[in-house]
C-alpha positions as a Markdown table, in Angstrom:
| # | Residue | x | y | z |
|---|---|---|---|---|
| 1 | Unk | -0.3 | 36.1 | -6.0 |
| 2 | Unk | -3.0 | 38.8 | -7.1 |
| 3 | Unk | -6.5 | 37.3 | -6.0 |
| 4 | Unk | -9.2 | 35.9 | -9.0 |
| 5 | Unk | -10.2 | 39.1 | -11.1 |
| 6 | Unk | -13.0 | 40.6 | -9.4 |
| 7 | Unk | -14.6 | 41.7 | -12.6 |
| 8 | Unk | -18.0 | 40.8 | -14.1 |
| 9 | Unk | -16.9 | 37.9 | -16.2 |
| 10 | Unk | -17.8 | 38.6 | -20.2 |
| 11 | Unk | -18.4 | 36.0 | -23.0 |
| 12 | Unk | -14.9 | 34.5 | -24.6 |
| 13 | Unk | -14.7 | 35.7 | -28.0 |
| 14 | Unk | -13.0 | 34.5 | -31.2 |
| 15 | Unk | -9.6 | 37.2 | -31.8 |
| 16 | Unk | -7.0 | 36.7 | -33.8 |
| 17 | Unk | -3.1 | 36.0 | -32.0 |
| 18 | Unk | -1.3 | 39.5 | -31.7 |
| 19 | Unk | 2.6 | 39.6 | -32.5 |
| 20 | Unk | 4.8 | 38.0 | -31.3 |
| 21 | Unk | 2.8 | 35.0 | -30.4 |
| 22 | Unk | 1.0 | 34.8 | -34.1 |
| 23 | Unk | 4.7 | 34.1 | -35.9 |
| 24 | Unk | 4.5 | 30.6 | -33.7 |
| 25 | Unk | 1.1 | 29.7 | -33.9 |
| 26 | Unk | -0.5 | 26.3 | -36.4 |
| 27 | Unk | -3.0 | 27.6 | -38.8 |
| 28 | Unk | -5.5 | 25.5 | -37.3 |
| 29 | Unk | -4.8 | 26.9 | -33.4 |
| 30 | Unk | -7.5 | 29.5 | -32.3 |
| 31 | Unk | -7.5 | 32.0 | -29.8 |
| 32 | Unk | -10.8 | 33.1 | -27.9 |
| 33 | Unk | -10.4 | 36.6 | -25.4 |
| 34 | Unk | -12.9 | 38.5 | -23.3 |
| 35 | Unk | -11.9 | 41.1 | -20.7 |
| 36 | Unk | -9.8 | 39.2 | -18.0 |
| 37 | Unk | -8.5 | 36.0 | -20.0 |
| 38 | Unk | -6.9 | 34.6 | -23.6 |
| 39 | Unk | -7.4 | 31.2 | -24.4 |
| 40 | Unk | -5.8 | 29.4 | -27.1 |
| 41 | Unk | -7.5 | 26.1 | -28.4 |
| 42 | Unk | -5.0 | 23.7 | -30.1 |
| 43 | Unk | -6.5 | 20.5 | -31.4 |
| 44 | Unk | -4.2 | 17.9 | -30.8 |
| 45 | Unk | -2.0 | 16.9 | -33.8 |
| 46 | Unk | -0.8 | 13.7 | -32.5 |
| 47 | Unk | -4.2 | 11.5 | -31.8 |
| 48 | Unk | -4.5 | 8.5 | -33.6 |
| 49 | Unk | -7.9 | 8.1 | -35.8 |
| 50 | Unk | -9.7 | 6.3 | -32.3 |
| 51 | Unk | -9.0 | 8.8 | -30.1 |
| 52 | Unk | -9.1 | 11.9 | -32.5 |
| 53 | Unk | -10.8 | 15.0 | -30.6 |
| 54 | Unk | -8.9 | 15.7 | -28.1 |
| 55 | Unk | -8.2 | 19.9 | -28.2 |
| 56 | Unk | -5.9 | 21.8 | -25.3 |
| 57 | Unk | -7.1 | 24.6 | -23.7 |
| 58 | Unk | -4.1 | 27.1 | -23.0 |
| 59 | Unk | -5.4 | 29.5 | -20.5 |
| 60 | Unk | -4.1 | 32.9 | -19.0 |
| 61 | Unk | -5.1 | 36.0 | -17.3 |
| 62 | Unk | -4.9 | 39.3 | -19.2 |
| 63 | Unk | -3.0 | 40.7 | -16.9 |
| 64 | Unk | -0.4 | 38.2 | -16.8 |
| 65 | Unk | -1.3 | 37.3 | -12.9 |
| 66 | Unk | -1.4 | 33.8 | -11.4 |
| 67 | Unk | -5.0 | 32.2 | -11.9 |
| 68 | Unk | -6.5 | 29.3 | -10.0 |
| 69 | Unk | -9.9 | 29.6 | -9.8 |
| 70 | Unk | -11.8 | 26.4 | -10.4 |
| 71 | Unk | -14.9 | 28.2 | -11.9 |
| 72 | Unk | -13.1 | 30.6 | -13.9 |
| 73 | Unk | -11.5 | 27.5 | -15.5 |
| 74 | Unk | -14.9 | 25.5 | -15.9 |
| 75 | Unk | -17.0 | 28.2 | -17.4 |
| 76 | Unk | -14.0 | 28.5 | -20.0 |
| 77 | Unk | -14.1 | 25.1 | -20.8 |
| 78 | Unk | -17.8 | 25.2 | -21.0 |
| 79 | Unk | -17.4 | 28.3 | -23.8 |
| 80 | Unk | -15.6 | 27.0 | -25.8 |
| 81 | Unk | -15.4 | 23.3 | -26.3 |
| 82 | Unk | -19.2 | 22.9 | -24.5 |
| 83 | Unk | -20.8 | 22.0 | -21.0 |
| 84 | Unk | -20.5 | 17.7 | -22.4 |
| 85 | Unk | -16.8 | 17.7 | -22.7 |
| 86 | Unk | -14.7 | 16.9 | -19.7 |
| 87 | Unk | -11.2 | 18.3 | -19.4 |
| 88 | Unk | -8.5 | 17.5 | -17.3 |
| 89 | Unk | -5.3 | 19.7 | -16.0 |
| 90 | Unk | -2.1 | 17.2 | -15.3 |
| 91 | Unk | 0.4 | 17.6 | -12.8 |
| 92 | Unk | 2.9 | 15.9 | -14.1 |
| 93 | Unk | 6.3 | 14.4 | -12.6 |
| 94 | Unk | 8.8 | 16.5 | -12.6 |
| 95 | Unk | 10.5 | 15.1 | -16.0 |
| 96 | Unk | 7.7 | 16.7 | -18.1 |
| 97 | Unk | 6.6 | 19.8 | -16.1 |
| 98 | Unk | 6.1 | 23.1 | -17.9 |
| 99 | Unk | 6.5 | 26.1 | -16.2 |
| 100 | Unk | 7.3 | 29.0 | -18.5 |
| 101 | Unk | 4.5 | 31.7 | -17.4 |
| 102 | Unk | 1.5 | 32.2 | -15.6 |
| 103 | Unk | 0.1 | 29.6 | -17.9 |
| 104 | Unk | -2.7 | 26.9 | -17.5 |
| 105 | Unk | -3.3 | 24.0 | -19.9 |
| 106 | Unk | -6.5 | 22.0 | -19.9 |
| 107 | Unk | -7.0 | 18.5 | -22.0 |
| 108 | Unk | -10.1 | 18.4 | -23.1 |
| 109 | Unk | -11.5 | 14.8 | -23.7 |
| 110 | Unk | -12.7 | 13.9 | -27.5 |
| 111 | Unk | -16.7 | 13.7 | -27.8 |
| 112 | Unk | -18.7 | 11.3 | -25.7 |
| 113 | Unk | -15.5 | 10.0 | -23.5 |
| 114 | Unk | -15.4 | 10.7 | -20.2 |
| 115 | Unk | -12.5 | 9.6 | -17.7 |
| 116 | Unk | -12.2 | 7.0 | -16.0 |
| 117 | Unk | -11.8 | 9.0 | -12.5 |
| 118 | Unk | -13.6 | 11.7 | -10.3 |
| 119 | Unk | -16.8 | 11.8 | -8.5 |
| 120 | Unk | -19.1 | 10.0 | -10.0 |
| 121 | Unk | -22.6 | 12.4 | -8.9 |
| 122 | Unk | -23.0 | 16.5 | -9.5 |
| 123 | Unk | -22.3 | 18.1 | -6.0 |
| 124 | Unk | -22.7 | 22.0 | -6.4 |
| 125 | Unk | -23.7 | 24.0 | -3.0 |
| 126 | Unk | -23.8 | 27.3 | -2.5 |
| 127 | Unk | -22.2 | 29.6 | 0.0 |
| 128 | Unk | -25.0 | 29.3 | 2.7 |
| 129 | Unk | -25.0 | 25.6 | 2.6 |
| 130 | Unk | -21.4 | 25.4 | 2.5 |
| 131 | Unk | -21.7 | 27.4 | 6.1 |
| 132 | Unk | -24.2 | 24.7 | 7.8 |
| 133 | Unk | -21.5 | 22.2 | 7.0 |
| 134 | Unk | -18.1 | 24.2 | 8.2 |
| 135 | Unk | -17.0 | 24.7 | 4.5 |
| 136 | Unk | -16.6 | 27.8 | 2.7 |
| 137 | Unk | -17.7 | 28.9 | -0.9 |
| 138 | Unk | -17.8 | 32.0 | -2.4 |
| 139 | Unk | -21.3 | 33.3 | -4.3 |
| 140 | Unk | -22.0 | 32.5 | -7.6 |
| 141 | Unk | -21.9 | 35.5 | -10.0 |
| 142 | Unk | -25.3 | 36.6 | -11.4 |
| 143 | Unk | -24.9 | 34.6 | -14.5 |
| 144 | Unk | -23.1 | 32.1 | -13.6 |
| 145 | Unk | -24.4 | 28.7 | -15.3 |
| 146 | Unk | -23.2 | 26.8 | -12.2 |
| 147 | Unk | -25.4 | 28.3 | -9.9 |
| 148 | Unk | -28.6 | 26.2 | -12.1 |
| 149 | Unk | -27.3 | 23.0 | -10.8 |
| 150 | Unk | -27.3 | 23.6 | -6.4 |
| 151 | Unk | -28.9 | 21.1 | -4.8 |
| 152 | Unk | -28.0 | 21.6 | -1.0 |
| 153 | Unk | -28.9 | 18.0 | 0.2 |
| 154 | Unk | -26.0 | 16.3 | 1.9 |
| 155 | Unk | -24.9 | 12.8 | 0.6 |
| 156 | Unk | -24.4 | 9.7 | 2.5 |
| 157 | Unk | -21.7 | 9.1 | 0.6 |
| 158 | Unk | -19.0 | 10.5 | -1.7 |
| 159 | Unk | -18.1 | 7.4 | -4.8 |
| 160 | Unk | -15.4 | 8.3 | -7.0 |
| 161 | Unk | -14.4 | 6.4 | -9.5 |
| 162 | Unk | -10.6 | 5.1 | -10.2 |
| 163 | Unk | -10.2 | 2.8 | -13.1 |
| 164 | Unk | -8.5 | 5.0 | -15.5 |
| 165 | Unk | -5.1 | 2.4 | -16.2 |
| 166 | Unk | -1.7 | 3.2 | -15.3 |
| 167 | Unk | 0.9 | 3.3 | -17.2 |
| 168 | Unk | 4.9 | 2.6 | -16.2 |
| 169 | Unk | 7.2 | 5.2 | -17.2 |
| 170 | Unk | 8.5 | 3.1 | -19.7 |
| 171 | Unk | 5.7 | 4.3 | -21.7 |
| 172 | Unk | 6.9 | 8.3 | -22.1 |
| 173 | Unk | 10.6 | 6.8 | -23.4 |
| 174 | Unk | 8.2 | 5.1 | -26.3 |
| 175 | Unk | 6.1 | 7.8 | -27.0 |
| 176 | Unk | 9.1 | 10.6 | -26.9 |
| 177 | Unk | 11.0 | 7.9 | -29.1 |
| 178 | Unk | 8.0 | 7.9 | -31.7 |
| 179 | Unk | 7.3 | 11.6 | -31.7 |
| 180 | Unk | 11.6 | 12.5 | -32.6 |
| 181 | Unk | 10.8 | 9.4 | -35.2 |
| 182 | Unk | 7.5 | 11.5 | -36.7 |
| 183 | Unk | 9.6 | 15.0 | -36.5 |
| 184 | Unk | 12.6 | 13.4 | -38.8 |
């Protein structure tokens, strides 16, 4: 795997999709480039009117390399849908994985929801704090939005948050069941 483009990162800008991808695209999709990724931004088609919102984020490198750089994937997320809206990238069981290219998908939460797991405080330290406690962490780049919000004060405690409900697997065989119902 090629290591995290090492250049300057530039803002995403709005493009239009290039052949062949644009024969396969919803008029409503949008694709947003800058100089070492594509995203395309799909709103969710499927959302009933309580949850409508929800948009996902199909990100890939340029160069068609591996990517798997947290920041690289927050500041795009940040772009485009705003620094409010959390996202989320699913590994899924095996049944419903989707591995066709270098591809990364994020969900992106509707408006004012957040989920119902994570951390529940803003931990960001920076590369010299990260060495006082054994970690590693690379330097921010110079404009990196990120770099704002260091606060290298250890916690006494980490609280994350698990609530979000669980669902049995009897749940997909409804919903795929109700999605061939809506395509007929």
């Amino acid at each position: 795997m090629k290591p995290s483009i090492k250049q300057r990162w530039t803002p995403l800008r709005e493009g239009s999709f290039e052949p062949p991808q644009h024969s396969i695209r919803d008029e409503d999709d949008r694709v947003f480039v800058n100089k070492t990724h594509t995203v395309i931004v799909s709103p969710d088609r499927r959302c009933d009117n309580m949850m409508d919102g929800w948009v996902l984020l199909s990100i890939r490198r340029n160069d068609r390399a591996a990517e798997c750089d947290w920041r690289i994937f927050m500041r795009i997320k940040n772009e485009i849908v705003g620094p409010d809206r959390e996202a989320i990238q699913l590994f899924p069981g095996m049944r419903r994985v989707v591995d066709t290219a270098n591809q990364y998908f994020l969900f992106v939460a509707p408006a004012g929801y957040i989920f119902g797991l994570g951390q529940i405080e803003r931990e960001v330290s920076d590369s010299e704090f990260a060495d006082t406690v054994g970690a590693k962490q690379r330097d921010f780049e110079p404009d990196d939005p990120l770099q704002l919000l260091v606060c290298n004060e250890p916690r006494s405690e980490r609280a994350a948050f698990f609530p979000i409900p669980l669902y049995p697997d009897v749940v997909l065989d409804l919903m795929k069941k109700s999605h061939a119902e809506d395509e007929e």
